[in-house]
C-alpha positions in Angstrom: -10.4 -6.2 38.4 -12.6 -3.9 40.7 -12.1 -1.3 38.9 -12.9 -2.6 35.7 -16.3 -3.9 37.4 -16.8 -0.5 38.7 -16.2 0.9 35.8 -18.6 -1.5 33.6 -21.3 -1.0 36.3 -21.1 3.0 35.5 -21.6 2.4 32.1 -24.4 -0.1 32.2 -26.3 2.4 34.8 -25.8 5.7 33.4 -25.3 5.1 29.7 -26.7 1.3 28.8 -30.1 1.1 30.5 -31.2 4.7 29.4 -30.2 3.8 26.0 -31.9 0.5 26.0 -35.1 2.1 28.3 -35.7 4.7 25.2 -35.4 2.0 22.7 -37.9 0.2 24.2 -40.1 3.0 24.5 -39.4 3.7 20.3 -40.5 0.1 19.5 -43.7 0.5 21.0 -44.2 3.3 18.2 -46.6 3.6 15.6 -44.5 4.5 12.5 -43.9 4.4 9.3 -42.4 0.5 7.8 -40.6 2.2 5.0 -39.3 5.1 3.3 -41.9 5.7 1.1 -45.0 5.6 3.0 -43.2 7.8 5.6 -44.7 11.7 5.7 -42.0 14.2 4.6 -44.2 17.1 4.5 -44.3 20.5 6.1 -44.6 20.5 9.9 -45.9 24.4 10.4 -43.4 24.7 13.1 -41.7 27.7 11.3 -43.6 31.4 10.6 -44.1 31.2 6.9 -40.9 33.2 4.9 -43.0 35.6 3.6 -44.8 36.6 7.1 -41.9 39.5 7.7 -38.8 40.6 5.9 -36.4 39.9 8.9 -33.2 37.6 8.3 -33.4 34.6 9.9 -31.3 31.2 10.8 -33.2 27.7 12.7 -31.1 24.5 13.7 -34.4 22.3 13.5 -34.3 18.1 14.4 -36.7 15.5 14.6 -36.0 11.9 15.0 -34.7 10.0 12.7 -36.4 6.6 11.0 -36.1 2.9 11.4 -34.9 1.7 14.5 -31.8 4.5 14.6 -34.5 6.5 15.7 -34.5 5.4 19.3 -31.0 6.7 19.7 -30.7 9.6 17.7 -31.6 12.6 15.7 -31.6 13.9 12.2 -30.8 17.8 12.3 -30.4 20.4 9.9 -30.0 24.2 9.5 -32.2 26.8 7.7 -31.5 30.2 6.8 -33.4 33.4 5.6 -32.1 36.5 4.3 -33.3 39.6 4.7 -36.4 40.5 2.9 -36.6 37.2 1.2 -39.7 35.2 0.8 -38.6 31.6 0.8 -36.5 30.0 3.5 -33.3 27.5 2.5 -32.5 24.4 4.1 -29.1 22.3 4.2 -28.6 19.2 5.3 -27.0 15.8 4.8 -28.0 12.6 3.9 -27.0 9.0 3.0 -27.2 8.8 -0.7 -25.4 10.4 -3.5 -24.4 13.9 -3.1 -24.9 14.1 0.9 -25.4 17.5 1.4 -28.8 19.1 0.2 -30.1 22.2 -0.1 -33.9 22.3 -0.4 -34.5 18.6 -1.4 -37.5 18.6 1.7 -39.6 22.0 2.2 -37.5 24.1 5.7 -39.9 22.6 8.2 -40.7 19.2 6.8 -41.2 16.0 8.8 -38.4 13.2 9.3 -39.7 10.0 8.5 -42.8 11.3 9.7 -41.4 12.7 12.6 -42.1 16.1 14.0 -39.2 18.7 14.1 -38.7 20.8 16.7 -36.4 24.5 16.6 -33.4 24.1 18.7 -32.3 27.5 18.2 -32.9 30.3 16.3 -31.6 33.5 15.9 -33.7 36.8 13.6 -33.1 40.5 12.5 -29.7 42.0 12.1 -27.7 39.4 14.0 -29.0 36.8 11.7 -28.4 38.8 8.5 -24.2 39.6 9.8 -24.1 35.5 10.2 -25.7 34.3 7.2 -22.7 34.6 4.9 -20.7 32.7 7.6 -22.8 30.1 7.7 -23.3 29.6 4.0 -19.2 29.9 4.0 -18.7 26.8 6.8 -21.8 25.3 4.9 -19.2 25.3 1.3 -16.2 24.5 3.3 -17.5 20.9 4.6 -14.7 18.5 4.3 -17.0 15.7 3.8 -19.2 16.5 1.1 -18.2 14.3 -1.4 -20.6 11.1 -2.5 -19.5 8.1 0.3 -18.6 10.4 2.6 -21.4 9.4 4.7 -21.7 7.3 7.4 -24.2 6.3 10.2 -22.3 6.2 13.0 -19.8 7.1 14.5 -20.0 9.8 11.2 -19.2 12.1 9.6 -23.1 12.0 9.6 -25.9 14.5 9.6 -25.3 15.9 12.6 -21.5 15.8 12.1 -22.5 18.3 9.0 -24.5 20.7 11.5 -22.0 20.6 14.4 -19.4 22.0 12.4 -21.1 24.6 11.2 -21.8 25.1 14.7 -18.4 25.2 15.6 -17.3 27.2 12.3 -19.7 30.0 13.6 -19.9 30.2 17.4 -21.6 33.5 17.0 -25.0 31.3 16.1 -24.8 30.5 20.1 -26.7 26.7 19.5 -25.7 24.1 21.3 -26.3 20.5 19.5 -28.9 18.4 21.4 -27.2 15.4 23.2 -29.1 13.1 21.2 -27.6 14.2 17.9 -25.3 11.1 17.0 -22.7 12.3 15.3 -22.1 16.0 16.7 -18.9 14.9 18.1 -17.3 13.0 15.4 -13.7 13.6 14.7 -11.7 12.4 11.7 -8.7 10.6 12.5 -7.6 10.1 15.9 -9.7 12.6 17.7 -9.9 16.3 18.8 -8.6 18.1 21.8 -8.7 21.8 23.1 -10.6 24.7 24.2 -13.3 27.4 22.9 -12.9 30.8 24.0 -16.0 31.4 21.6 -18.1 29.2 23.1 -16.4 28.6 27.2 -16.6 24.8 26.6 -13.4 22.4 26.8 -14.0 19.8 24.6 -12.2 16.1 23.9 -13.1 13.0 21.5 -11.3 9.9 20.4 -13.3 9.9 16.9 -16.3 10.5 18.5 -16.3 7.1 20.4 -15.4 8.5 23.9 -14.8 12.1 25.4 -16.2 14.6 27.2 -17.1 18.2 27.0 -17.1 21.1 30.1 -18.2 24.6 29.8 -20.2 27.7 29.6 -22.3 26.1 26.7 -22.0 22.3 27.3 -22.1 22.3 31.3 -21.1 18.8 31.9 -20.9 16.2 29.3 -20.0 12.2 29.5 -19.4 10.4 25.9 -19.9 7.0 24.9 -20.2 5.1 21.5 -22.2 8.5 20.2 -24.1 8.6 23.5 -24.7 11.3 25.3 -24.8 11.9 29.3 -24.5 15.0 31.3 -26.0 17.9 33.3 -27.0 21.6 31.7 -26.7 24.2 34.1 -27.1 27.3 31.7 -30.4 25.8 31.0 -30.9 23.3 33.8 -32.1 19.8 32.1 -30.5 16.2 32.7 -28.8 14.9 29.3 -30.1 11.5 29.1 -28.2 8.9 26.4 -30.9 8.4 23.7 -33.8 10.4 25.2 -32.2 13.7 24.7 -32.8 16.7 27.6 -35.2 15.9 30.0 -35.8 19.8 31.5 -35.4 20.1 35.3 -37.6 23.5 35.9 
């Protein structure tokens, strides 16, 4: 009985009061009430296509809408090839064919929401990876209308992380706010990534952990998120996201 108080009393502090701290924070908000008044348009964040001729890849995310907002992100990948003018972005959504390509412009708000680059990667590295990405990108198990859900997923983060995984040689890392990343169909996932240095365990996405090279020091609960980054020093904080220590 201790222990199961001890244990509750770990959860409430590091995962349930951040959670419920940054959900507060989200109500307080000025944002769109629905769908269609929400802004959807270009952001500027990304150099327009046509500015150089250089391949280039972008994991981008910006929160998502409603009140799913306060716990997580909507991500999505875009890609460039070499000497092309126009950028192409995938992602996956909620409603009939889930995953999209080009249905917002590359850098477009989320519900109004400003994205942000989480990684990026130009020039002839990007060009070698392109075709792998497009090949994880066709290879989606869960592509097919339905196979969509909020949480625990498959989602559209789900859809990014296993590109991510499918081509370690991108180097991103999901942010910890990304609901969904570590979604596993079935009973869960188990093992190790010499590709990326990270061990990594879920029980469908519900509860696990990941250690490593890329991941540092991961805690996860119910899709949330809480850890340490010591390749890039930041706190992971359940809801928030990374909260950069220097």
């Amino acid at each position: 009985m201790k222990l199961l108080k001890l244990v509750l009393l770990f959860v409430l502090i590091v995962f349930v009061t951040p959670a419920l701290a940054t959900a507060g924070w989200w109500i307080l908000k000025d944002r769109p009430s629905t769908w269609s008044s929400a802004d959807w348009s270009s952001s500027g964040v990304l150099p327009r296509a046509d500015a150089d001729s250089d391949a280039a890849i972008y994991l981008l995310a910006a929160r998502t809408g409603g009140l799913k907002g306060a716990f997580s992100l909507h991500s999505w990948i875009v890609t460039k090839k070499a000497g092309s003018a126009s950028y192409d972005r995938y992602d996956k959504v909620g409603w009939g064919s889930p995953i999209r390509r080009n249905s917002r412009p590359a850098d477009g708000r989320w519900y109004s929401n400003e994205p942000f680059i989480v990684h990026s990667l130009r020039g002839e590295a990007a060009a070698d990876v392109i075709p792998k990405v497009e090949a994880a990108i066709a290879s989606y198990p869960f592509s097919k209308p339905g196979d969509y859900h909020v949480w625990p997923g498959p989602n559209s983060n789900s859809f990014v992380a296993h590109v991510l995984r499918a081509v370690p040689e991108l180097g991103a890392t999901m942010p910890p706010n990304a609901t969904g990343r570590d979604f596993a169909a079935g009973f869960g996932e188990i093992g190790w990534s010499s590709a990326t240095g990270d061990f990594h365990a879920t029980l469908h996405g519900l509860a696990g952990l990941s250690v490593g090279a890329s991941s540092g020091f991961e805690l996860h609960f119910l899709g949330l998120v809480a850890g340490i980054d010591v390749a890039r020093p930041a706190l992971k904080i359940p809801a928030y996201g990374r909260w950069e220590i220097f």
